[in-house]
Each structure stands twice: as C-alpha cells, then as structure tokens.
KEKE-3310 file (N, C-alpha, C; in steps of 0.2 Angstrom, whole numbers, plus 5000, padded with zeros to 4 digits):
npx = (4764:4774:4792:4791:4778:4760:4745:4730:4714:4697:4680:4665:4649:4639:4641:4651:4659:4677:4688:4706:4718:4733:4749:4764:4780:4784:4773:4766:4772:4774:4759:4758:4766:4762:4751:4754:4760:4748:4739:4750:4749:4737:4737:4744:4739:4727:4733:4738:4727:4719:4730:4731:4720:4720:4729:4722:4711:4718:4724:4713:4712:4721:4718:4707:4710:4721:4713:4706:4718:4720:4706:4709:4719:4716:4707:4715:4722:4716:4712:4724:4728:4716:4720:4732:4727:4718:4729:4736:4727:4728:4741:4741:4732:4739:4751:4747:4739:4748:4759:4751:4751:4763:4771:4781:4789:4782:4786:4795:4793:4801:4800:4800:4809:4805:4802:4803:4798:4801:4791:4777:4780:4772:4761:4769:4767:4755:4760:4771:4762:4754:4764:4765:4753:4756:4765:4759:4747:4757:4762:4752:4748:4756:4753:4741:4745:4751:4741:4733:4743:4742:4729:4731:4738:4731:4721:4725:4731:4718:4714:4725:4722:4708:4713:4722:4722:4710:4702:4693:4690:4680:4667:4675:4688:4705:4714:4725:4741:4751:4765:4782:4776:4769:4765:4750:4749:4761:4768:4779:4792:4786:4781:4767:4757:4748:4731:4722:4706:4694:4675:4659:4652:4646:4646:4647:4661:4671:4674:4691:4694:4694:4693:4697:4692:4703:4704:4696:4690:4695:4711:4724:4728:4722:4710:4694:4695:4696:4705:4709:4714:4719:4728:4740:4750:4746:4736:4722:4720:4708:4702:4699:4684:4668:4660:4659:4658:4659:4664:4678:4685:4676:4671:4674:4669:4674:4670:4661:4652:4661:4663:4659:4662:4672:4677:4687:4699:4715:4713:4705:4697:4682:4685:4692:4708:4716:4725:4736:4748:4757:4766:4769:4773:4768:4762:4761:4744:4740:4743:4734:4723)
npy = (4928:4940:4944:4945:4948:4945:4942:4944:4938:4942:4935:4944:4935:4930:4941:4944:4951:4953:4956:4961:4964:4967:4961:4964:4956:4962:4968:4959:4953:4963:4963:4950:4953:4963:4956:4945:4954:4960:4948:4944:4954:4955:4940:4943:4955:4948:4939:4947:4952:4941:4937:4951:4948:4938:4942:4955:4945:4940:4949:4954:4943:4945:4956:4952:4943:4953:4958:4951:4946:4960:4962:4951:4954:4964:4958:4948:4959:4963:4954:4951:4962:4963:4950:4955:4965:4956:4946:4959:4962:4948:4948:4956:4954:4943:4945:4952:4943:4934:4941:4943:4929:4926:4920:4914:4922:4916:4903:4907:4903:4893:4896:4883:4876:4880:4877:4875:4874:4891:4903:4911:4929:4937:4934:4939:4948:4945:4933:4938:4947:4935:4928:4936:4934:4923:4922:4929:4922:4912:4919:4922:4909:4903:4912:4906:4895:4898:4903:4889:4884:4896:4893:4879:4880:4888:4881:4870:4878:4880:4868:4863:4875:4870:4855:4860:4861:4869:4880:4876:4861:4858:4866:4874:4875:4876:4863:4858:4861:4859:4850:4850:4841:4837:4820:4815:4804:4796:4807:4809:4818:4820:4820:4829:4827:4834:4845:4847:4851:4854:4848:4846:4830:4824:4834:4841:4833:4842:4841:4849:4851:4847:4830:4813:4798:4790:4783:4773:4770:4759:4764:4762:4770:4781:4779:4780:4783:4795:4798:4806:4810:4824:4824:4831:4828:4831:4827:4824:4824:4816:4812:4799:4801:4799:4794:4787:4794:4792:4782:4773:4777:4787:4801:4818:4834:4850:4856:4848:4837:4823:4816:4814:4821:4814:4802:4792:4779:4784:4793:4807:4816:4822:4827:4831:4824:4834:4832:4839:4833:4833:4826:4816:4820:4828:4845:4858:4863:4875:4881:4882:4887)
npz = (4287:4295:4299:4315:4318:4321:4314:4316:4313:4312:4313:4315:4318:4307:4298:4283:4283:4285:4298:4301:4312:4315:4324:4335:4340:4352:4357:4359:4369:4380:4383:4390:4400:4406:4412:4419:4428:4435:4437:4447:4456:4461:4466:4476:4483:4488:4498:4507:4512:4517:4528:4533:4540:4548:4558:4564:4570:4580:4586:4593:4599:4609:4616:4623:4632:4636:4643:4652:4660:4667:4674:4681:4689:4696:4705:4712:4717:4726:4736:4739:4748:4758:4763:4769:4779:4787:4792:4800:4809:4815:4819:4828:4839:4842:4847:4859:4866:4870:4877:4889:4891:4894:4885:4872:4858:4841:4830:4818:4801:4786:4770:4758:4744:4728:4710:4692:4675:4663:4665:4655:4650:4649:4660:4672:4680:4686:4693:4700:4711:4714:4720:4731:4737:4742:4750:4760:4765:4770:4780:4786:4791:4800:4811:4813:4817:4827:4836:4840:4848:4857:4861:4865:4876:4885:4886:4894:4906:4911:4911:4924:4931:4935:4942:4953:4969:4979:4991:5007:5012:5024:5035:5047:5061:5063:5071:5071:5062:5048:5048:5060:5075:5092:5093:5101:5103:5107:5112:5106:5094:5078:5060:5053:5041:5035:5037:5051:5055:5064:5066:5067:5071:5054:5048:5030:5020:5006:4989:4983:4972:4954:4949:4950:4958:4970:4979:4989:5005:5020:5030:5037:5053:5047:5047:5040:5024:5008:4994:4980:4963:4956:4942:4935:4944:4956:4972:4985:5001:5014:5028:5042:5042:5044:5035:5017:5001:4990:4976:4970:4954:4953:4944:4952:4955:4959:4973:4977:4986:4996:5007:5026:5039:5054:5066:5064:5064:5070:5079:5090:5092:5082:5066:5049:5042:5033:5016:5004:4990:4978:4969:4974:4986:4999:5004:5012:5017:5019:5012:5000:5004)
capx = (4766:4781:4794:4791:4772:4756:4740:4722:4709:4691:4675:4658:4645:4633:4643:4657:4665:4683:4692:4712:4722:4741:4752:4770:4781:4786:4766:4762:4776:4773:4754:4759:4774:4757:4744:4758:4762:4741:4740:4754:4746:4733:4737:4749:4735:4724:4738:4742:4720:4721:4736:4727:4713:4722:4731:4717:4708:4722:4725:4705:4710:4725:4714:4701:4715:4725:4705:4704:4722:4716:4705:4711:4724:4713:4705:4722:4728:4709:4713:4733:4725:4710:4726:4739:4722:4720:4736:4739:4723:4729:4747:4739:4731:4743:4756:4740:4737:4756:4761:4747:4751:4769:4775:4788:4787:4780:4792:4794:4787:4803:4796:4801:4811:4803:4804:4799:4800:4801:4784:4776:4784:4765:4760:4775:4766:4752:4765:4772:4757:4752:4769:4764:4749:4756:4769:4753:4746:4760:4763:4744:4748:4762:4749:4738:4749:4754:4734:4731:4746:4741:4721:4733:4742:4726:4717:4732:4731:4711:4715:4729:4718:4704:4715:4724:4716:4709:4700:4692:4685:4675:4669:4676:4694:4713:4715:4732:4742:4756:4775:4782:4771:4771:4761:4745:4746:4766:4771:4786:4789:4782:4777:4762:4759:4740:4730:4718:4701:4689:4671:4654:4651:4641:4649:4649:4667:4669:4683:4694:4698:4691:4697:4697:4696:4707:4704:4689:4689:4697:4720:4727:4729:4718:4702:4689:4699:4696:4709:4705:4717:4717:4730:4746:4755:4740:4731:4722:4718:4701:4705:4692:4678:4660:4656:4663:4649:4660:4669:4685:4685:4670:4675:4672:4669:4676:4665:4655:4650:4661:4660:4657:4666:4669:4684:4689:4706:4722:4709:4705:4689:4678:4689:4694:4713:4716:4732:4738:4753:4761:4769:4767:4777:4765:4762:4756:4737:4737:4747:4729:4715)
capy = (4932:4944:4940:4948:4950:4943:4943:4939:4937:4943:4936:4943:4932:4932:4943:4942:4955:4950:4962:4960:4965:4964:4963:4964:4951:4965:4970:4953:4950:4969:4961:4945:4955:4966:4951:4941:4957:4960:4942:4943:4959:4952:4936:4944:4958:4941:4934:4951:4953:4934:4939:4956:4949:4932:4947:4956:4941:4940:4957:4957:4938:4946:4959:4949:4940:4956:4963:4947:4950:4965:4958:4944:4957:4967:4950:4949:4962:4963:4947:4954:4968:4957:4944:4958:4965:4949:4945:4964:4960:4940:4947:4960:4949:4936:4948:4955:4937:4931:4945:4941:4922:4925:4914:4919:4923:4913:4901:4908:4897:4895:4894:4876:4876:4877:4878:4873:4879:4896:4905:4917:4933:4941:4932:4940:4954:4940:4928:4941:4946:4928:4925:4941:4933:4916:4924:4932:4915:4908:4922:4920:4901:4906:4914:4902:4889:4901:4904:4884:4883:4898:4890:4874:4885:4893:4876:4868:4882:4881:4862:4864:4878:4866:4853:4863:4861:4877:4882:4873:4857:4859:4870:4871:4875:4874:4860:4855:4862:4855:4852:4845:4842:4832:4814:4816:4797:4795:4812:4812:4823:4818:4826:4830:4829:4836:4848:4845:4856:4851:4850:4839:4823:4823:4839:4839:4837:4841:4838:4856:4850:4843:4824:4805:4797:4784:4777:4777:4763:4762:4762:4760:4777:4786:4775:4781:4789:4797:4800:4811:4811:4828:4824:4836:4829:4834:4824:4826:4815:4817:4807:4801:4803:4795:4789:4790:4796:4792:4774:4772:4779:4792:4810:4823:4840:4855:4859:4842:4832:4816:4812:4816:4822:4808:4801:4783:4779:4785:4802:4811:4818:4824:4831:4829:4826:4835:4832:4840:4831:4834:4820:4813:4826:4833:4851:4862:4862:4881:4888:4881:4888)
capz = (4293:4292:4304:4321:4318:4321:4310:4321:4308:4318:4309:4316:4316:4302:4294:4279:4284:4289:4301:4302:4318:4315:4331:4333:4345:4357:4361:4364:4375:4383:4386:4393:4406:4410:4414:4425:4434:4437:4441:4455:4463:4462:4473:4484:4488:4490:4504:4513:4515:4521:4535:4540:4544:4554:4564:4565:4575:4583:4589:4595:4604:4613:4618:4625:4635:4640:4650:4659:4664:4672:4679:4686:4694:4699:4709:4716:4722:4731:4739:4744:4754:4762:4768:4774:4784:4789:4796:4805:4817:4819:4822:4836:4845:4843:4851:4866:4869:4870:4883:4893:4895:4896:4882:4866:4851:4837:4827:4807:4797:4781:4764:4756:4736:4723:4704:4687:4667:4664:4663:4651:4653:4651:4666:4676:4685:4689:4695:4707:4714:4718:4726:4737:4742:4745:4756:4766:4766:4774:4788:4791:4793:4805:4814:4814:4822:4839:4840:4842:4853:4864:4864:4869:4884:4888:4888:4898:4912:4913:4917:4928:4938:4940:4945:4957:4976:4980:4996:5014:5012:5024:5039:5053:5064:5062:5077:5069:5059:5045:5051:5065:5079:5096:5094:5103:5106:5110:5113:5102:5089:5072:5055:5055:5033:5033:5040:5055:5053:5067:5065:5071:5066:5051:5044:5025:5017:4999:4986:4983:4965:4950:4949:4950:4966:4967:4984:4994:5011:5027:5031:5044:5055:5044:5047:5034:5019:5001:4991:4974:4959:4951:4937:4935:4951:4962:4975:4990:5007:5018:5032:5048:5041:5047:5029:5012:4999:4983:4974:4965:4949:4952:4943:4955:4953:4963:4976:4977:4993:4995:5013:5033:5044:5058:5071:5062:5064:5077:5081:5096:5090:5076:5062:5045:5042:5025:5014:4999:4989:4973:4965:4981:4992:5006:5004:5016:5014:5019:5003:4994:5007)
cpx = (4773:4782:4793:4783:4768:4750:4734:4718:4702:4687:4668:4655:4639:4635:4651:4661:4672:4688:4700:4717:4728:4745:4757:4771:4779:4779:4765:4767:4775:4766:4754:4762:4766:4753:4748:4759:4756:4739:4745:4752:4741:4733:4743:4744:4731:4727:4739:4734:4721:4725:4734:4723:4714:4724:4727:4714:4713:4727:4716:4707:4716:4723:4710:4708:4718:4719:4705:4711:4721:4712:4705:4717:4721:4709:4709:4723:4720:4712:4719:4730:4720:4715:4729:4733:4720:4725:4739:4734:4725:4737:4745:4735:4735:4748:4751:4742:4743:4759:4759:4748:4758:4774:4778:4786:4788:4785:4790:4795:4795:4799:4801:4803:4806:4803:4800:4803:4799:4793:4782:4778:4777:4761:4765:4770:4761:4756:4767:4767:4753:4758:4769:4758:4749:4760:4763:4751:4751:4763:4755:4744:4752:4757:4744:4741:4750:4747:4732:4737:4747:4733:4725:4734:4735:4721:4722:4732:4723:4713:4719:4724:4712:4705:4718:4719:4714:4704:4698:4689:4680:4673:4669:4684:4700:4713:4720:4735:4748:4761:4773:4779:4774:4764:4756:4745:4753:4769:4780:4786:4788:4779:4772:4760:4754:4738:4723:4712:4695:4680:4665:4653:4647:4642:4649:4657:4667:4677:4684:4695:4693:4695:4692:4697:4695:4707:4700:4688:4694:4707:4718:4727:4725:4712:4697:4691:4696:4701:4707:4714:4719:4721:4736:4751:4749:4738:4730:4719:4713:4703:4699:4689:4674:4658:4657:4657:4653:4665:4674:4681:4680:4674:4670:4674:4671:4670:4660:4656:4654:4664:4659:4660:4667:4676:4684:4695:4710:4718:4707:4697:4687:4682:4692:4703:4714:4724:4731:4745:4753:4768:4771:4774:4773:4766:4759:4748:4736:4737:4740:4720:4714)
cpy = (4934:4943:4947:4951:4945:4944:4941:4944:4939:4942:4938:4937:4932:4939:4939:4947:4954:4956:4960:4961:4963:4965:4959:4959:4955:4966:4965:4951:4956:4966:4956:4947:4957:4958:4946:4948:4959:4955:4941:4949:4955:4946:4939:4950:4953:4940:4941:4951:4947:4936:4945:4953:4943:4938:4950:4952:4938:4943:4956:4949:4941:4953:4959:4946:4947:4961:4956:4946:4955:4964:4954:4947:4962:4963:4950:4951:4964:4959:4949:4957:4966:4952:4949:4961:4961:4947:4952:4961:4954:4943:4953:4957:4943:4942:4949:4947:4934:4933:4943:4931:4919:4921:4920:4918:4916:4910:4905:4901:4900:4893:4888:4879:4875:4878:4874:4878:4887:4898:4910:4924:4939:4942:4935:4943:4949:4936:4930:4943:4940:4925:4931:4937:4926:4918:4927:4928:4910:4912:4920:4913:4900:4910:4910:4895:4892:4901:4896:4884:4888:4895:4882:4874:4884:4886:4870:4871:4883:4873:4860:4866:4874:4859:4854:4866:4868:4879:4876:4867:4854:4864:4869:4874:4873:4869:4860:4855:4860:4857:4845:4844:4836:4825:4815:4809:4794:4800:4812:4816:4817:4822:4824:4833:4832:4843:4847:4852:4852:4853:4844:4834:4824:4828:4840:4839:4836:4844:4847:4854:4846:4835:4816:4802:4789:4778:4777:4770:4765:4761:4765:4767:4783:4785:4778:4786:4788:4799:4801:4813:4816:4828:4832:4835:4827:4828:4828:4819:4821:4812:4806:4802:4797:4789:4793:4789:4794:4787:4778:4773:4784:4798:4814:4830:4846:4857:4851:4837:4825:4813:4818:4816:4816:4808:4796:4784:4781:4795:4802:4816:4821:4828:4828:4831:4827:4835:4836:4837:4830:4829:4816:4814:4830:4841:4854:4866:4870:4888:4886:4883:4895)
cpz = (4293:4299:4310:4321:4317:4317:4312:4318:4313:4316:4313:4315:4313:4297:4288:4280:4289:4292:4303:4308:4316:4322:4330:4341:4351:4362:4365:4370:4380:4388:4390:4400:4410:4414:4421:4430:4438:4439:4447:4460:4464:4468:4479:4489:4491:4499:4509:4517:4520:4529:4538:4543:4550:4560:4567:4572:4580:4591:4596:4603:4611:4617:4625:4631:4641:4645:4653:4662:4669:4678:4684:4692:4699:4705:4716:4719:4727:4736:4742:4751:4758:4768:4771:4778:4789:4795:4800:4811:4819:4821:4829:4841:4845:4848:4858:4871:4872:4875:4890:4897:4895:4890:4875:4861:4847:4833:4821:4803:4788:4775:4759:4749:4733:4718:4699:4679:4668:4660:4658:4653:4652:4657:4674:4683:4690:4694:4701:4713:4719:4723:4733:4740:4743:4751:4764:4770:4772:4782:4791:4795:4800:4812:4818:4819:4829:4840:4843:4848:4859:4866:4869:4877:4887:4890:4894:4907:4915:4916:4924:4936:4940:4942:4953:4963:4977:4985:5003:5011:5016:5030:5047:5057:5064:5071:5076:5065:5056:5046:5057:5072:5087:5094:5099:5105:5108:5112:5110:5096:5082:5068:5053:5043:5032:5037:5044:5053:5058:5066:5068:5065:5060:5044:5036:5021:5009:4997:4986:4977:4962:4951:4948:4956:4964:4973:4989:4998:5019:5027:5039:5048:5053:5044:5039:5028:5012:5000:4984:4971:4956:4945:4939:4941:4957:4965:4984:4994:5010:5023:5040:5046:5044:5042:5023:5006:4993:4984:4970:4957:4945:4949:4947:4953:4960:4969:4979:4983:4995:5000:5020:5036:5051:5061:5071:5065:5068:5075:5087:5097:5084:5071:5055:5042:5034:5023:5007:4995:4981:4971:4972:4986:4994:5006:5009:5012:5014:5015:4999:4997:5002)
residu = (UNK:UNK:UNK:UNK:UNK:UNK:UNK:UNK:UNK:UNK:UNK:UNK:UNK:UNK:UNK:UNK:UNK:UNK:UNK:UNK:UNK:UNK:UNK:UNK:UNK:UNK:UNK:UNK:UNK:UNK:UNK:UNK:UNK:UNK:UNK:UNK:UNK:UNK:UNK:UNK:UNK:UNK:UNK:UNK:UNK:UNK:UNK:UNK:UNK:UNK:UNK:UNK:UNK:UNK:UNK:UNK:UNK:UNK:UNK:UNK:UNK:UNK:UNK:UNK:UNK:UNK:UNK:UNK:UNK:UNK:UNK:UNK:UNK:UNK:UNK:UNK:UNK:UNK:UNK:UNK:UNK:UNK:UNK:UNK:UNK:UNK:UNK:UNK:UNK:UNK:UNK:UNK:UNK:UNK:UNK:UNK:UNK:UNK:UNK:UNK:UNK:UNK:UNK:UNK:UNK:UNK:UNK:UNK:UNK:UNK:UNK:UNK:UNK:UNK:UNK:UNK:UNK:UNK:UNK:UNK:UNK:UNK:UNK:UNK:UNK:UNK:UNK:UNK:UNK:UNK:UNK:UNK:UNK:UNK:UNK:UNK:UNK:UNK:UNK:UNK:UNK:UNK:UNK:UNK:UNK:UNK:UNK:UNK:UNK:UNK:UNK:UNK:UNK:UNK:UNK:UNK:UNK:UNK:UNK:UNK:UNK:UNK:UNK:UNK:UNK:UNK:UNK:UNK:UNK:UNK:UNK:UNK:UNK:UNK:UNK:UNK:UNK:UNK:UNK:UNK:UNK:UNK:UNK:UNK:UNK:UNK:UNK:UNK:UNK:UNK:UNK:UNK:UNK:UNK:UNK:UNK:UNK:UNK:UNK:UNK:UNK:UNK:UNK:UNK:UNK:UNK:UNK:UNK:UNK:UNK:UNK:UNK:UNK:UNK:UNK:UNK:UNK:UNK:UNK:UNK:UNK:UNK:UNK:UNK:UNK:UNK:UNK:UNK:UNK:UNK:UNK:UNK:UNK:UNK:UNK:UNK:UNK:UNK:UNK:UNK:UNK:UNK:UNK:UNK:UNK:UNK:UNK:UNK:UNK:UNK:UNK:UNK:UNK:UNK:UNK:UNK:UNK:UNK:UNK:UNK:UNK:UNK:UNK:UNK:UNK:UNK:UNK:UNK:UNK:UNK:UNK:UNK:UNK:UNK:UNK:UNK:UNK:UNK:UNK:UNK:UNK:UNK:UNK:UNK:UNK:UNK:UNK:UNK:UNK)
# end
C-alpha cells in the first residue's frame, strides 16, 4: 500500500476473478465527514419530529382546555346576569316593603380579607368574573337578612295587633265612664280606673284580645273577676260578673265568650266593669272601643 492509499481487494463468489479498488486517505476521510453528517441529520431530524409531535399534542390539549374556558365563562357570566336580576327585584321590594313599615335602610354587609398564592394568570378573566358574582351573592345575602328582619317586624306588629284590646266586650251602655268620678257608695271623689258598660244579667262578656288569663275567681271590690294577659305590657280586667266561663292559664282568643255579665262585688247593678292597663297603668278603655 502506497502511502496515502488504500487497496480493497473484491472477490465475487464462484468466481476467480479478482477486482481491485484503490482509495486514497482524503476519500475515506471525505466519506466518513459524509456518513457522520447523514447520521446527525438524521437523529436531530428524528428529535425535532419527536418535539413537533409532543407540542403538537400539546397545542390540541391547550385547545381543549381554552373551549372549556369558554364555556365555563360563558356559565358564569349566565349565572352574573341571573344574580344581578335577582337582587334588582329583592332590592325593590326590599325598599316597597321598608317604606311601608317605616323602618331604615338595610345594614351593608362588609366583605371579610382574603388571600392566597398567586393564581394562573389564564384563569384571570375567570377569577374576576367569580369575584363579580361572589359580590352579588353577598349583596343578595344583604338582602336576604332585611327580608327575615322585616317578616321579624311584620310578624312582631301581627302579634302586637292581636294582642292589643281592640273593641266592646260586651253589649251594652256607657253607665260609667274612666277618670275621676264621685263614689256611688261614699260619695267622695275617686278614680274610677275602668269603664262601666251596663247590661242584664247573663249578658255574654268576651275577651278584646288574644291572651292568657292569668286570674279567674272572686277580689275584693271587684266580686267575680277575669283578668286576661295579652303579652306586650297589655292586660285587661272584666269585673262583676255572674259566672266566670275560663281557668288560669287558658289562652283565649279575641272575640271568645269568657264570662257573664252579673253585680258581684262593691256594684249597684248588672254591669261589667272593664279595664285596660299597660304595664300595669290603667288606660282609658275608650281609646280601644
């Protein structure tokens, strides 16, 4: 081999004929530069297919992600518009109803700290959206609160009014009216804390209020008495009567039978002496006919 040269000897097989190929260093190194640089495209075109195709499925999953996005804002901002709906009618009849029973506007309701890591900044437009409809949530809650404290009021003023005495107990004549009056049995003056209402013996008297009766038998002066609790301060007295139709701790109802007119007690004749008294201060029974 001559120097800078190669001699590749080639024998068919089944033949003698011997073929010689001479090849110099520079080829072989020329062929060798070639097959490294056909083997490096080769694996780098390899790794970039590899890499398209990872981003590729990449792309297709950030896709699939950025439609349920959509979606889901699309959800939302359904649900916003639903609650701010919502909350115009509960804040119009919150105001209707508020006017009407006198009372003041609703507390604000402040929104409590809160925090945390910072969020995906893809999620943003979500994130705001949800704080728009947490804010609605919480004016609606705002709302929610006055309506149980005006049903509170409103069921407060329903008790109140059927507490509160309210017409004749029974029928019959003004014989003796509340204030100061002369004694019918010493003739001096004396306050007179009821109202006289005469009628015949037998008469029905019936309570003016809803309540409790807290004291049903005979006192002194007053001979045959009910006394009827209606709660808020209230009470009333029935006084003389014939015969007492209801015990201690019965609840009566406005309107309802619970004795007879009669002339027990420091009386003069047939009459039921009625009282009104408010934390147990005698009211004039006429402010309640």
């Amino acid at each position: 081999m001559a120097a800078g040269k190669f001699t590749l000897l080639i024998i068919p097989e089944g033949s003698h004929h011997v073929r010689r190929l001479v090849l110099r260093l520079w080829t072989l190194r020329l062929v060798a530069g070639l097959m490294v640089v056909i083997f490096g495209a080769l694996g780098f075109l390899s790794w970039e297919i590899a890499r398209t195709r990872v981003d590729y499925e990449e792309l297709a999953h950030l896709r699939l992600a950025n439609f349920a996005q959509d979606k889901e804002l699309q959800v939302l901002s359904q649900r916003l518009d639903d609650l701010r709906q919502e909350l115009v009618v509960l804040a119009q009849n919150d105001a209707k109803v508020r006017v009407m029973a006198q009372l003041t506007k609703p507390k604000s309701d402040a929104f409590a700290g809160v925090g945390g890591p910072p969020e995906d900044t893809a999620w943003d437009e979500v994130s705001d959206l949800q704080r728009q409809i947490d804010q609605v949530r919480a004016a609606i809650e705002v709302r929610r609160v006055s309506q149980e404290e005006i049903q509170g009021f409103l069921n407060d003023q329903r008790s109140l009014s059927a507490a509160k005495p309210s017409g004749w107990p029974t029928r019959g004549w003004v014989s003796s009216s509340f204030g100061m009056r002369k004694s019918p049995f010493s003739g001096r003056p004396r306050m007179h804390e009821g109202l006289d209402i005469a009628a015949r013996t037998g008469t029905p008297i019936n309570v003016t209020a809803d309540g409790i009766v807290s004291r049903s038998g005979t006192a002194p002066g007053y001979g045959k008495l009910v006394v009827i609790d209606h709660g808020y301060g209230y009470q009333t007295y029935y006084a003389h009567n014939s015969r007492n139709l209801v015990k201690v701790g019965e609840r009566v109802r406005r309107g309802q039978k619970i004795a007879e007119v009669g002339s027990t007690g420091s009386s003069t004749g047939p009459h039921v002496h009625y009282e009104v008294r408010l934390n147990n201060v005698p009211l004039n029974p006429r402010n309640f006919l």
